[in-house]
PQR file of N, CA, C, O and H, with PARSE charges and radii, in Angstrom:
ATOM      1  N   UNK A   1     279.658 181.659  74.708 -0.4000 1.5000
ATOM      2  CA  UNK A   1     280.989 181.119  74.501 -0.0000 2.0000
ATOM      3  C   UNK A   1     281.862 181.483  75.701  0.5500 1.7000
ATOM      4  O   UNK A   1     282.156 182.668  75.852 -0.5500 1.4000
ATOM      5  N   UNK A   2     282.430 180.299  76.819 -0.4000 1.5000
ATOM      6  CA  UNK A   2     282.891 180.814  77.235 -0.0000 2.0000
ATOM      7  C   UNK A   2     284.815 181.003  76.952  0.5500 1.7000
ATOM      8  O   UNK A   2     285.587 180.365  76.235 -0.5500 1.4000
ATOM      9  H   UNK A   2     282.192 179.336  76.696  0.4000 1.0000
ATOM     10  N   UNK A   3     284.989 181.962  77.723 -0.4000 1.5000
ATOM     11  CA  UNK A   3     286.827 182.735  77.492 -0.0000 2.0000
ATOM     12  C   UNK A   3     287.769 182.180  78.103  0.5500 1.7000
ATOM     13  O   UNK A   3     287.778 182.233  79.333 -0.5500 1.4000
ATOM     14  H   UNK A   3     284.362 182.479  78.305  0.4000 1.0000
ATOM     15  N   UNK A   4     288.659 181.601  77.494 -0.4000 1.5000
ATOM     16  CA  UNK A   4     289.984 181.167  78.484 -0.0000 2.0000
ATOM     17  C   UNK A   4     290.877 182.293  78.452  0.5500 1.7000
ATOM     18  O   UNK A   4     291.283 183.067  77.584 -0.5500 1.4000
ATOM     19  H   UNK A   4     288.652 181.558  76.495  0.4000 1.0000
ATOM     20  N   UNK A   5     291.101 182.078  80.056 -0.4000 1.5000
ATOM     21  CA  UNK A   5     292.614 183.540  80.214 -0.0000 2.0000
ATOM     22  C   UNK A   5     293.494 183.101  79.430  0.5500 1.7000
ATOM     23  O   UNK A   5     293.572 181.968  78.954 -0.5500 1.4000
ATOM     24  H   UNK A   5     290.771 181.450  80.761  0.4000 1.0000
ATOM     25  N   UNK A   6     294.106 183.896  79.292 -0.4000 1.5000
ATOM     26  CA  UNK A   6     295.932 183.735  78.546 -0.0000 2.0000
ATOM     27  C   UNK A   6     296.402 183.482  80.045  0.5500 1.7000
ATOM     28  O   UNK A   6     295.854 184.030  81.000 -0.5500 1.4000
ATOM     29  H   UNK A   6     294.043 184.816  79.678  0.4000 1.0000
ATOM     30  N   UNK A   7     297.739 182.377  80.189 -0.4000 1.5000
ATOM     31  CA  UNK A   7     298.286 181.834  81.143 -0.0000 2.0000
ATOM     32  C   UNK A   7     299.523 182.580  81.243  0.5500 1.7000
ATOM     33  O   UNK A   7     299.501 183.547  80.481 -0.5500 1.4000
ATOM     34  H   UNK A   7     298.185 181.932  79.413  0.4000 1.0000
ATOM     35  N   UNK A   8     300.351 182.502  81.760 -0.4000 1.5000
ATOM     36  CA  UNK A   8     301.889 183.226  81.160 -0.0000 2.0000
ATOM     37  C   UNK A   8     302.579 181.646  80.174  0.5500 1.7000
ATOM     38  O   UNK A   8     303.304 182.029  79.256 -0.5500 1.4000
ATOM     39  H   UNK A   8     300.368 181.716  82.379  0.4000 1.0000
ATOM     40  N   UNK A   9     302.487 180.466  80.225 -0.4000 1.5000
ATOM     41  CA  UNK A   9     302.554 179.927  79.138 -0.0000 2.0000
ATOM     42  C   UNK A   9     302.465 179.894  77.981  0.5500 1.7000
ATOM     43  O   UNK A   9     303.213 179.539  77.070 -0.5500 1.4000
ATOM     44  H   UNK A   9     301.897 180.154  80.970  0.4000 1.0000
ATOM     45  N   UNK A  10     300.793 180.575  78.094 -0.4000 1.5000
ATOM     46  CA  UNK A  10     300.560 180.624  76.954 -0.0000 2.0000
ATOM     47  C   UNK A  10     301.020 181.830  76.180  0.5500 1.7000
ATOM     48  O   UNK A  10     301.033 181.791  74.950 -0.5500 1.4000
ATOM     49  H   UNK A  10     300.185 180.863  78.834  0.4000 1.0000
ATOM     50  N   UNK A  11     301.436 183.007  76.912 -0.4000 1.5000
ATOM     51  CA  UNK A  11     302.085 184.210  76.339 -0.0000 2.0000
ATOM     52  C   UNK A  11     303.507 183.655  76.092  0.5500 1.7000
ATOM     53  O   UNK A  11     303.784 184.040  74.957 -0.5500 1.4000
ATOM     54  H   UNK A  11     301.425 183.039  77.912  0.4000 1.0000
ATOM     55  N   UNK A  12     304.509 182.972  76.561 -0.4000 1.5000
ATOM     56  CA  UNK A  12     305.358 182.345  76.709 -0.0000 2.0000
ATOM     57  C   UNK A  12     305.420 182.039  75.356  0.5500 1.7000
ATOM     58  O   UNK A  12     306.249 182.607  74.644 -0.5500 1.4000
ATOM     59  H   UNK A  12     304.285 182.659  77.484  0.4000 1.0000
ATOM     60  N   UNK A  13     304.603 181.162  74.883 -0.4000 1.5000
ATOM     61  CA  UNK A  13     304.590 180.459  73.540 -0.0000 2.0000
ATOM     62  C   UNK A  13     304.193 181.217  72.554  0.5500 1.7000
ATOM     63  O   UNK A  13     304.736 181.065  71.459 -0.5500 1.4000
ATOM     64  H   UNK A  13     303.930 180.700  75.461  0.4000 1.0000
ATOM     65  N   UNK A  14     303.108 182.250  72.730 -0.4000 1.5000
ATOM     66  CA  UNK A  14     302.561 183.229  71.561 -0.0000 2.0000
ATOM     67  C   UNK A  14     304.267 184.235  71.279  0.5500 1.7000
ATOM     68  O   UNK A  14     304.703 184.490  70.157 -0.5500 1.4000
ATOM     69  H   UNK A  14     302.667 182.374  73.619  0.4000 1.0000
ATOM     70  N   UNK A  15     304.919 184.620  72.525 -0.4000 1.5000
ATOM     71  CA  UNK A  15     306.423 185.089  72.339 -0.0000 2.0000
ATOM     72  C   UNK A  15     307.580 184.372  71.382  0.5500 1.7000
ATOM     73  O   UNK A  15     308.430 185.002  70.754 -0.5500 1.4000
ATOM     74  H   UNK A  15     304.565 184.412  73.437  0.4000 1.0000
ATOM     75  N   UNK A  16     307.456 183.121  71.397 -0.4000 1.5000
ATOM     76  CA  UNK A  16     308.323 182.223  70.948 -0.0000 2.0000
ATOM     77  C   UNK A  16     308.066 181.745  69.324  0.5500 1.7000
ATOM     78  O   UNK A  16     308.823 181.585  68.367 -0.5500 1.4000
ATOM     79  H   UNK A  16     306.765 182.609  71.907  0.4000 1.0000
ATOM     80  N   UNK A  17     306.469 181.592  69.547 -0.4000 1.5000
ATOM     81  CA  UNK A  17     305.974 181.563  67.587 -0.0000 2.0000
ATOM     82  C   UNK A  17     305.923 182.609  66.804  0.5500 1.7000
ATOM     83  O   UNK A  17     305.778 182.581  65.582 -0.5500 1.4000
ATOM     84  H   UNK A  17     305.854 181.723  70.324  0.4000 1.0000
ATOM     85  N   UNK A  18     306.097 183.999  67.809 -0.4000 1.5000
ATOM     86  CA  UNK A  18     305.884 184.766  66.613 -0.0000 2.0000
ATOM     87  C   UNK A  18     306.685 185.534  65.536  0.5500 1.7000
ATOM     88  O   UNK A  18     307.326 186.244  66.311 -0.5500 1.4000
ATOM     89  H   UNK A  18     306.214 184.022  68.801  0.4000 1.0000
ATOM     90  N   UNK A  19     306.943 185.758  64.796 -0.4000 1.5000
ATOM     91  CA  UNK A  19     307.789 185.982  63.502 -0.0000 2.0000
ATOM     92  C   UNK A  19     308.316 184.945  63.136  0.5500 1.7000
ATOM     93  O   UNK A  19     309.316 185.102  62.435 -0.5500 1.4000
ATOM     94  H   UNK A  19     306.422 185.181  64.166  0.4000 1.0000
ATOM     95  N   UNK A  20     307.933 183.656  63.408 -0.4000 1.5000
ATOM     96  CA  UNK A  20     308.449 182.238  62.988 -0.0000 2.0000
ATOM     97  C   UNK A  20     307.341 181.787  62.324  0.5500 1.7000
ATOM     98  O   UNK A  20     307.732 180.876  61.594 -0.5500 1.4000
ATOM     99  H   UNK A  20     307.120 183.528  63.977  0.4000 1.0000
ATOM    100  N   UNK A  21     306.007 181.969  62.176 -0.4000 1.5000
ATOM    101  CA  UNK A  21     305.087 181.190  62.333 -0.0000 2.0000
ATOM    102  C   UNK A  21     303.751 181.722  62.098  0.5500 1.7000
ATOM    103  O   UNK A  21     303.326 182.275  63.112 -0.5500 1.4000
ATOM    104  H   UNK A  21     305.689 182.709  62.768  0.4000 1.0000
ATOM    105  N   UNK A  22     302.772 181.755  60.913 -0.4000 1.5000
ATOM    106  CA  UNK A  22     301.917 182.765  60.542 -0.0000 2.0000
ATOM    107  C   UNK A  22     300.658 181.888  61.871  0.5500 1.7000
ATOM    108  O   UNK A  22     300.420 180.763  62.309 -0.5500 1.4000
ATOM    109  H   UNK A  22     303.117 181.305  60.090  0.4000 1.0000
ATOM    110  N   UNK A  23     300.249 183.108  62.012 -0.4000 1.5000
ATOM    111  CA  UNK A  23     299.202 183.218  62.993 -0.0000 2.0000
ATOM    112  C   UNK A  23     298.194 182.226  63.142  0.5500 1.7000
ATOM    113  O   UNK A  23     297.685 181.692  64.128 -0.5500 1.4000
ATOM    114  H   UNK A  23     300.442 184.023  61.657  0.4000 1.0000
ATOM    115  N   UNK A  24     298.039 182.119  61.957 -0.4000 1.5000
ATOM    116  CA  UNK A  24     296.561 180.599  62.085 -0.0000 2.0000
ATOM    117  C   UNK A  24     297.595 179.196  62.665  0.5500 1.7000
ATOM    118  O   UNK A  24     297.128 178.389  63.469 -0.5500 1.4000
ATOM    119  H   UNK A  24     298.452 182.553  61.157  0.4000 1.0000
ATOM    120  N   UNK A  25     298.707 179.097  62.246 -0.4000 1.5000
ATOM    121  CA  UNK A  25     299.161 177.992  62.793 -0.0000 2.0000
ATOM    122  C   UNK A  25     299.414 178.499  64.662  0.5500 1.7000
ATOM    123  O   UNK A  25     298.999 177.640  65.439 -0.5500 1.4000
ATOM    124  H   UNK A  25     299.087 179.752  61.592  0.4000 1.0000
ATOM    125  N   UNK A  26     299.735 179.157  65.009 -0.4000 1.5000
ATOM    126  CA  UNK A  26     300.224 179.929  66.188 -0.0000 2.0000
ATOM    127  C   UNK A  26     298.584 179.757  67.317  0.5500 1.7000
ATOM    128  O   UNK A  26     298.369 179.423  68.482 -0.5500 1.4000
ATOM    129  H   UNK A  26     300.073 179.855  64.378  0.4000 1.0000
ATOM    130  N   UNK A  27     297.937 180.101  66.411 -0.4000 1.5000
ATOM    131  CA  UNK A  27     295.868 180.136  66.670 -0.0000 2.0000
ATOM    132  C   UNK A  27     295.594 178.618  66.787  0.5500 1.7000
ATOM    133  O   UNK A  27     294.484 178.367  67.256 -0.5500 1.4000
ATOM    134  H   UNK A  27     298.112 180.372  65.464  0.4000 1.0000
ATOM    135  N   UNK A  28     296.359 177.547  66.465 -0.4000 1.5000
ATOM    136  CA  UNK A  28     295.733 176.395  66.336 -0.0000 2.0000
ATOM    137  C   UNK A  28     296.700 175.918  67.197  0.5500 1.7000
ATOM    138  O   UNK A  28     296.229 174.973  67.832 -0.5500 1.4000
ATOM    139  H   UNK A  28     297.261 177.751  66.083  0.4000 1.0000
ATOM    140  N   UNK A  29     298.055 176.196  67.556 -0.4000 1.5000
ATOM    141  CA  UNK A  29     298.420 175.165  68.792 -0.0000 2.0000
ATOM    142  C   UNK A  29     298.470 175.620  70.149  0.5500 1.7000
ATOM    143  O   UNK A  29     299.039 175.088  71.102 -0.5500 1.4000
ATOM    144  H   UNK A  29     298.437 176.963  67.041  0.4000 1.0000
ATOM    145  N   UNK A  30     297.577 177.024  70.100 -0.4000 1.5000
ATOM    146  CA  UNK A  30     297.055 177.545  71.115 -0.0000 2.0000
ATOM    147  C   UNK A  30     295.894 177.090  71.684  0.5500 1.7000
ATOM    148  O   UNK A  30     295.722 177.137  72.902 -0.5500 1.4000
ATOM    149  H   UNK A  30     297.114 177.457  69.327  0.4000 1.0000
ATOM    150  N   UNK A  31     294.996 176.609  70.841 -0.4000 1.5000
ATOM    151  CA  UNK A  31     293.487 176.038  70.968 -0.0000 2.0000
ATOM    152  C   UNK A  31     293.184 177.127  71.048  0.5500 1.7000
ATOM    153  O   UNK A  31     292.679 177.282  72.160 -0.5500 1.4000
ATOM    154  H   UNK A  31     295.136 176.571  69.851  0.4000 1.0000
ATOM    155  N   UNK A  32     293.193 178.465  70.238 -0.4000 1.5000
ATOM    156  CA  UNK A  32     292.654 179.284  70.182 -0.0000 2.0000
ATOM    157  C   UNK A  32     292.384 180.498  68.860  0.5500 1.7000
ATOM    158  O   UNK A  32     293.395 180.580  68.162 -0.5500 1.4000
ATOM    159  H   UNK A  32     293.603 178.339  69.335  0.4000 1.0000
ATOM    160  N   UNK A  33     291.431 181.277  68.473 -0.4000 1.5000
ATOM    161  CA  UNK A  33     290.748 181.744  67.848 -0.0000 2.0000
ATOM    162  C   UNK A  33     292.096 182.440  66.887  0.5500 1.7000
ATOM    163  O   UNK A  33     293.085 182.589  67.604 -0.5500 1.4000
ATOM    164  H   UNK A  33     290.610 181.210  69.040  0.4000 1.0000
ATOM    165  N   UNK A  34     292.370 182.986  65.101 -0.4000 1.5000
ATOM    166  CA  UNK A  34     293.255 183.949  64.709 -0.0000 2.0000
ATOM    167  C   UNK A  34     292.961 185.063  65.669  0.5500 1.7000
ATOM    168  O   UNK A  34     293.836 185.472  66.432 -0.5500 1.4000
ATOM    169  H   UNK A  34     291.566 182.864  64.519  0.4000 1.0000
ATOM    170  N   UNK A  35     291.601 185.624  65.645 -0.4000 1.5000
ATOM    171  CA  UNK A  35     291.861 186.992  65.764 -0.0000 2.0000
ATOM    172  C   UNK A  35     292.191 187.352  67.730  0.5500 1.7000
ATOM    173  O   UNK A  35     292.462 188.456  68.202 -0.5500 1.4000
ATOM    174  H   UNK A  35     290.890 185.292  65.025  0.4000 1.0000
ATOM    175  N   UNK A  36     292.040 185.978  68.539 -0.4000 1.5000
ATOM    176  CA  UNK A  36     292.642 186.115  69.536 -0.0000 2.0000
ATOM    177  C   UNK A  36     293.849 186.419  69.750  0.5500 1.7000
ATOM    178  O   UNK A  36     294.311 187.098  70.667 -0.5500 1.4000
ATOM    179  H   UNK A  36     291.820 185.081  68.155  0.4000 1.0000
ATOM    180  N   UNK A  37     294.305 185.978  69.005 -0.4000 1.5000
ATOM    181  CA  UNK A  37     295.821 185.608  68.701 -0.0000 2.0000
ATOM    182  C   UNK A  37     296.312 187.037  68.546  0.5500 1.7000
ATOM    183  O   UNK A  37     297.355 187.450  69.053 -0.5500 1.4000
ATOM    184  H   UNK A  37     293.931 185.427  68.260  0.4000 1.0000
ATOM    185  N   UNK A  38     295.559 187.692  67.875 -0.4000 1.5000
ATOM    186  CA  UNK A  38     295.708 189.136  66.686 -0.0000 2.0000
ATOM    187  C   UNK A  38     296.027 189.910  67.765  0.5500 1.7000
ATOM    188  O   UNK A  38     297.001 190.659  67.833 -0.5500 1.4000
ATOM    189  H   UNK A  38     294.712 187.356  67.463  0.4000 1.0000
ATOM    190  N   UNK A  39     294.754 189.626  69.061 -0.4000 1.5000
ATOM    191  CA  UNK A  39     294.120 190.734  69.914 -0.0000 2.0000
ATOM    192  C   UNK A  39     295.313 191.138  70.975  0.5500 1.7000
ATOM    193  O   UNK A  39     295.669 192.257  71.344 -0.5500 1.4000
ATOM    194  H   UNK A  39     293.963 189.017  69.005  0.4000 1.0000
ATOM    195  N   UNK A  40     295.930 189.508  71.428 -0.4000 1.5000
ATOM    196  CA  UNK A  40     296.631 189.577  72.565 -0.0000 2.0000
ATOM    197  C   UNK A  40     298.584 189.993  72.220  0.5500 1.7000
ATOM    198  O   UNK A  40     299.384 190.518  72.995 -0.5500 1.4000
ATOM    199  H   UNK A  40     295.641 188.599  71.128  0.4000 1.0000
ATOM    200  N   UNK A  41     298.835 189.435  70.593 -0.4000 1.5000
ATOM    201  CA  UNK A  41     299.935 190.259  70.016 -0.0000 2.0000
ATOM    202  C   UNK A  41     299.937 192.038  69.950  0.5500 1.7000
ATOM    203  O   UNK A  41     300.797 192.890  70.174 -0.5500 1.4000
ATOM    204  H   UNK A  41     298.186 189.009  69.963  0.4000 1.0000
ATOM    205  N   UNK A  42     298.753 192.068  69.597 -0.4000 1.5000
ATOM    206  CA  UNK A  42     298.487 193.445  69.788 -0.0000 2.0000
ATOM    207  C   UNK A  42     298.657 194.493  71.261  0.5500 1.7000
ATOM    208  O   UNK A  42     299.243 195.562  71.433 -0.5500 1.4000
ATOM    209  H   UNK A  42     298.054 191.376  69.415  0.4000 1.0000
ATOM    210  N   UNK A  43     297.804 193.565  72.222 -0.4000 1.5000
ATOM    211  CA  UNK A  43     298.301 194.096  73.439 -0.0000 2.0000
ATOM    212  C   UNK A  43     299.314 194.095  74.158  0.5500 1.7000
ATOM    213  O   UNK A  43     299.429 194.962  75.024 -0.5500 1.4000
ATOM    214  H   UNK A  43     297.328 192.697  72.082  0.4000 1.0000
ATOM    215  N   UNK A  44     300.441 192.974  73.945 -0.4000 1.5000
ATOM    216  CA  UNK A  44     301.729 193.145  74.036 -0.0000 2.0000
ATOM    217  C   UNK A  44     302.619 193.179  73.101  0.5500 1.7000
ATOM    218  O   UNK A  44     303.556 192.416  72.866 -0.5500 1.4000
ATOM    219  H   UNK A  44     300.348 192.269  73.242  0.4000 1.0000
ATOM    220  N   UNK A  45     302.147 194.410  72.421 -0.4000 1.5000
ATOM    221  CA  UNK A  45     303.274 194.832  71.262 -0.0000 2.0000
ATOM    222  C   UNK A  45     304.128 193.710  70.659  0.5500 1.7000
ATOM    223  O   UNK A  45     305.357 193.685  70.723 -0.5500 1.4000
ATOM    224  H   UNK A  45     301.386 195.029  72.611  0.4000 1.0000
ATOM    225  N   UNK A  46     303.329 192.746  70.044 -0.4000 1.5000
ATOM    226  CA  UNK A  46     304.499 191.144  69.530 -0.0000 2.0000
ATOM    227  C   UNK A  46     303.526 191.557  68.698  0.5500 1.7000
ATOM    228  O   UNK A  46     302.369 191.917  68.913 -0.5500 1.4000
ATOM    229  H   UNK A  46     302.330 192.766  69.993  0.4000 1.0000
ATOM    230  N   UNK A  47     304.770 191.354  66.791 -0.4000 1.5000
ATOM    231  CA  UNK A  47     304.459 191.400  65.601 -0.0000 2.0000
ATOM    232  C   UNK A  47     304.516 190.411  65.528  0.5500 1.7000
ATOM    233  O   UNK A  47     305.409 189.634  65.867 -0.5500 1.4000
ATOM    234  H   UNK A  47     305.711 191.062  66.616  0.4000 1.0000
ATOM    235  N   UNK A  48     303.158 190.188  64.872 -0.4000 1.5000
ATOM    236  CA  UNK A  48     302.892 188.419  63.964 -0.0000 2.0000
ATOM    237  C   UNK A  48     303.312 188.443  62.417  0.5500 1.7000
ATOM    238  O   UNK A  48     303.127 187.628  61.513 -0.5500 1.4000
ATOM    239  H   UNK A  48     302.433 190.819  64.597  0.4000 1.0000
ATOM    240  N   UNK A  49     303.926 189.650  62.459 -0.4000 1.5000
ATOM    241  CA  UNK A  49     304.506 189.751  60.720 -0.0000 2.0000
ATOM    242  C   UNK A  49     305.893 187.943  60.546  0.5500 1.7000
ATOM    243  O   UNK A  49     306.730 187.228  61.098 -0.5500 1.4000
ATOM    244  H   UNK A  49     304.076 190.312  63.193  0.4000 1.0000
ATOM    245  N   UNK A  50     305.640 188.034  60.160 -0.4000 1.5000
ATOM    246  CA  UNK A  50     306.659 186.723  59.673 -0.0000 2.0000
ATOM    247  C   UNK A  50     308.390 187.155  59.107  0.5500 1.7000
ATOM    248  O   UNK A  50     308.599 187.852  58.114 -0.5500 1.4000
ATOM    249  H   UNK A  50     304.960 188.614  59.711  0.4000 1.0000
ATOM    250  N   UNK A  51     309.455 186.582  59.964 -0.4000 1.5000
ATOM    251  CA  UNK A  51     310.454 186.678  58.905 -0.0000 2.0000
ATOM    252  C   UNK A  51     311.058 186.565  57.500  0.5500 1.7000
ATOM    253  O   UNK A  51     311.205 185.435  57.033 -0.5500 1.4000
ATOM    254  H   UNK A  51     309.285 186.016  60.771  0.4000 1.0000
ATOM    255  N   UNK A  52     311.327 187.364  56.971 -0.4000 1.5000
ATOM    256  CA  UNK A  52     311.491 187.166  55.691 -0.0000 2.0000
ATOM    257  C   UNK A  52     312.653 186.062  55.461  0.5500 1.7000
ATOM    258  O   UNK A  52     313.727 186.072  56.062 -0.5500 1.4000
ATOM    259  H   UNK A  52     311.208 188.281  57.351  0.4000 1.0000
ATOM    260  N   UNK A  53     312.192 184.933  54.314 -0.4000 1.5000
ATOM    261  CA  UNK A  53     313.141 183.918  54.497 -0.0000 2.0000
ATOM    262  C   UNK A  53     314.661 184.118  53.957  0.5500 1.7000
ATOM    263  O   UNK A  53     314.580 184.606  52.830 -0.5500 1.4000
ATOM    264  H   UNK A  53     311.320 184.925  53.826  0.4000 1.0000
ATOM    265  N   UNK A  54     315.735 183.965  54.256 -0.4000 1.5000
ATOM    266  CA  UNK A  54     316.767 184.399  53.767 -0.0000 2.0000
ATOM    267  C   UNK A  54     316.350 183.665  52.375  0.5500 1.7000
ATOM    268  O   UNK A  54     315.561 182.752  52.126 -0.5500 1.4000
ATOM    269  H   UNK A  54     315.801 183.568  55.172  0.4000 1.0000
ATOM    270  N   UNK A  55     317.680 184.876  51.151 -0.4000 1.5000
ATOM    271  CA  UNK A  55     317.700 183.656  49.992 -0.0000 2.0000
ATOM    272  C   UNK A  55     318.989 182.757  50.186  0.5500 1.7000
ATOM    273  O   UNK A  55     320.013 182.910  50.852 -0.5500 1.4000
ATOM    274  H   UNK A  55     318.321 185.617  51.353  0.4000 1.0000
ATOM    275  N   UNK A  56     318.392 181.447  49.079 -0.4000 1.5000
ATOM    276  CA  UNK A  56     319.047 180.072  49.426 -0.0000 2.0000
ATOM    277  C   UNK A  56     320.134 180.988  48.073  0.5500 1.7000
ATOM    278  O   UNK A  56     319.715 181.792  47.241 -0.5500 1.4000
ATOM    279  H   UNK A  56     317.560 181.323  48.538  0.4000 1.0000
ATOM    280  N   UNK A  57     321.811 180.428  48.295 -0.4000 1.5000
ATOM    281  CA  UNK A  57     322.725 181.049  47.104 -0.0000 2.0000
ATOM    282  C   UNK A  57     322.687 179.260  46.607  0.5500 1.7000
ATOM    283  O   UNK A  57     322.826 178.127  47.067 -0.5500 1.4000
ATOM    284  H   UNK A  57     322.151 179.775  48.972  0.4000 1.0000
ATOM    285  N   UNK A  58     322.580 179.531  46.150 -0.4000 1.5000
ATOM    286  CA  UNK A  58     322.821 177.737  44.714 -0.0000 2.0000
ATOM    287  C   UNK A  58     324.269 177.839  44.707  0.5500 1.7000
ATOM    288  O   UNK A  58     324.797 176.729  44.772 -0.5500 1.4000
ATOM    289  H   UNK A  58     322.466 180.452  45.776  0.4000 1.0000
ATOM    290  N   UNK A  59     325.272 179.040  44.635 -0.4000 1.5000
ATOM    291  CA  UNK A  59     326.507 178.734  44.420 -0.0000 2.0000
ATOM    292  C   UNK A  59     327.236 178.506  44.973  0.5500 1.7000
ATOM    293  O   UNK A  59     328.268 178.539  44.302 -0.5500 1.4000
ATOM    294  H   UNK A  59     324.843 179.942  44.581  0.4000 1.0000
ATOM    295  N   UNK A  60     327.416 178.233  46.001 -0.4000 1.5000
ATOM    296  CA  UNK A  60     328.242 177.860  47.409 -0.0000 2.0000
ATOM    297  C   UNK A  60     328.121 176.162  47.122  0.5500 1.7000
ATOM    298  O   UNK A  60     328.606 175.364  47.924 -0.5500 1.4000
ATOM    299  H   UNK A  60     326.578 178.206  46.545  0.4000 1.0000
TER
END
């Protein structure tokens, strides 16, 4: 199998999806693997944890 580098684009974009955007989707418009995804958040300290969604108030 061969390895594609990470580009600075593509870190660019792994920066920009993450806490927006759970990882398999983030893994798929990368053209690339979850646990790549996992490997290279990991090496530059970017949490793929997700924001918690605010709550919606109905009463407003």
């Amino acid at each position: 199998m061969k390895r594609r580098r990470w580009s600075e684009d593509d870190i660019a974009r792994l920066r920009g999806m993450a806490k927006n955007f759970p990882a398999a989707h983030i893994a798929s418009e990368l053209g690339r693997g979850i646990s790549a995804v996992a490997v290279k958040a990991h090496e530059l300290q970017i949490s793929l944890r997700m924001k918690p969604k605010e709550a919606f108030s109905g009463s407003e």
